[in-house]
C-alpha positions, 0 to 999 in steps of 0.5 A, a space after each residue: 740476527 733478526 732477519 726471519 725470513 727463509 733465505 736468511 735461515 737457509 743462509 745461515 743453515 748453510 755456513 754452519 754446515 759447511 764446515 762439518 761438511 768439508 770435515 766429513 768428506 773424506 768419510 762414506 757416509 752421507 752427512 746428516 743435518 738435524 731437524 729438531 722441532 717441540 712442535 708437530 710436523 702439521 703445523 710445519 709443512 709450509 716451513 719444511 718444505 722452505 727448508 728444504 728448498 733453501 737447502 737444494 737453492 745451496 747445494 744441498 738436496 736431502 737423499 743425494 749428497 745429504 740426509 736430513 734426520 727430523 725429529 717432532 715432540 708434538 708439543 711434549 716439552 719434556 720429550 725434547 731432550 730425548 729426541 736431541 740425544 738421539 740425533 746427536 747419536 746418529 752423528 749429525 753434522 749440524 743441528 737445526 733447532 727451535 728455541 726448546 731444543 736448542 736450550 734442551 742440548 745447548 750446555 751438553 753439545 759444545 762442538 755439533 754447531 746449532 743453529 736456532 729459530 727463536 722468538 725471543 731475545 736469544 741474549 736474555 734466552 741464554 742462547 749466545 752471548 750477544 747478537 754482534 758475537 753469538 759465540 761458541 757453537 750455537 748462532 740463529 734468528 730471532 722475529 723478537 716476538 716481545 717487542 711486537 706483543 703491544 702493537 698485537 693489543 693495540 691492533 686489537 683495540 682498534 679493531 674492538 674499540 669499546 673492548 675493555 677485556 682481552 684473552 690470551 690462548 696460551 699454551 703453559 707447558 711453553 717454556 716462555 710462556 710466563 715471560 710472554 704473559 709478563 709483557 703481555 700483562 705490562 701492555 695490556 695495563 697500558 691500555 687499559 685492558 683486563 688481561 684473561 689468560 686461557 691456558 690449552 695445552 693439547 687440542 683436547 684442552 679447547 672446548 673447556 678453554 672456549 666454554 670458559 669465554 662465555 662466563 665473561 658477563 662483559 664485551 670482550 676481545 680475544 687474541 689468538 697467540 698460536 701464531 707466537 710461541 706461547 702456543 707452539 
């Protein structure tokens, strides 16, 4: 379950498909894998393209004997559930998510198997009902972002060794952002830390959120969260 890397999500791409796939062969048309994203397909060429990659390494070439429909909510969470039902619409055979859309479709969606991509705990997320037996429909991988954000302060204490405040850039309309910040907060009390939470939404947020870091009158560090999923 926390094997992160893209073999072991195309692995996993590929025995969900293959049942829906062998159940659809009979029929003329050509099997649709779901490609569901709340993020913007700019930030996510390198991992599309692994994708793809690892889906042609399994037999699986998008426009010869599979179609890959791609859906991106450029950050609007509340567009999610949307852009799910039309893939579910277009009868897809398996549907490849992040943690928000997999939570936007997971309770309606009891059959299409979903295959997620998330940064949390999948368990306490309420995506499977354990990691040794996902259960239902719904299986994936999981990097365990939490358990990784103190080693993230620590790291940037040693890098700023007489920082006595730190920022997190976060983006409030994330779903998990408030737990991040929880664990973010508990790490950062451990160290001895004053946590200052920039929140940006959209890239139009920025300069008012960098404006912001010069009103703090004492030496500061400050961690960039866009590569965790408070910022995606």
């Amino acid at each position: 379950m926390r094997d992160f890397s893209r073999r072991g999500l195309i692995g996993l791409v590929g025995g969900a498909a293959a049942w829906p796939l062998v159940a659809h062969a009979q029929q003329p048309t050509m099997p649709v894998i779901g490609f569901l994203n709340s993020a913007s397909p700019d930030g996510y060429a390198r991992f599309v393209e692994a994708f793809r990659q690892g889906l042609k390494e399994t037999g699986y070439v998008d426009g010869q004997n599979v179609t890959i429909e791609y859906r991106w909510a450029e950050g609007q969470y509340d567009r999610v559930p949307i852009i799910a039902l039309e893939l579910v619409s277009r009868g897809v055979a398996v549907i490849v998510a992040n943690t928000p859309g997999v939570l936007a479709i997971k309770s309606a969606v009891t059959t299409i198997p979903i295959v997620f991509t998330a940064s949390g705990d999948p368990v306490q997320m309420g995506l499977v009902a354990n990691l040794a037996r996902p259960g239902r429909n719904v299986t994936g991988v999981t990097n365990l972002a939490l358990e990784l954000i103190p080693k993230q302060l620590e790291m940037a204490r040693e890098l700023l060794p007489g920082a006595t405040n730190i920022s997190a850039l976060v983006n409030p309309s994330n779903l998990h952002t408030e737990t991040f910040l929880s664990e973010y907060g508990a790490a950062a009390h451990t160290l001895g830390l004053d946590l200052h939470v920039l929140r940006s939404s959209t890239g139009r947020d920025l300069d008012a959120v960098f404006a912001s870091l010069g009103q703090l009158n004492c030496r500061r560090s400050t961690l960039n969260a866009s590569s965790s999923p408070l910022a995606g």
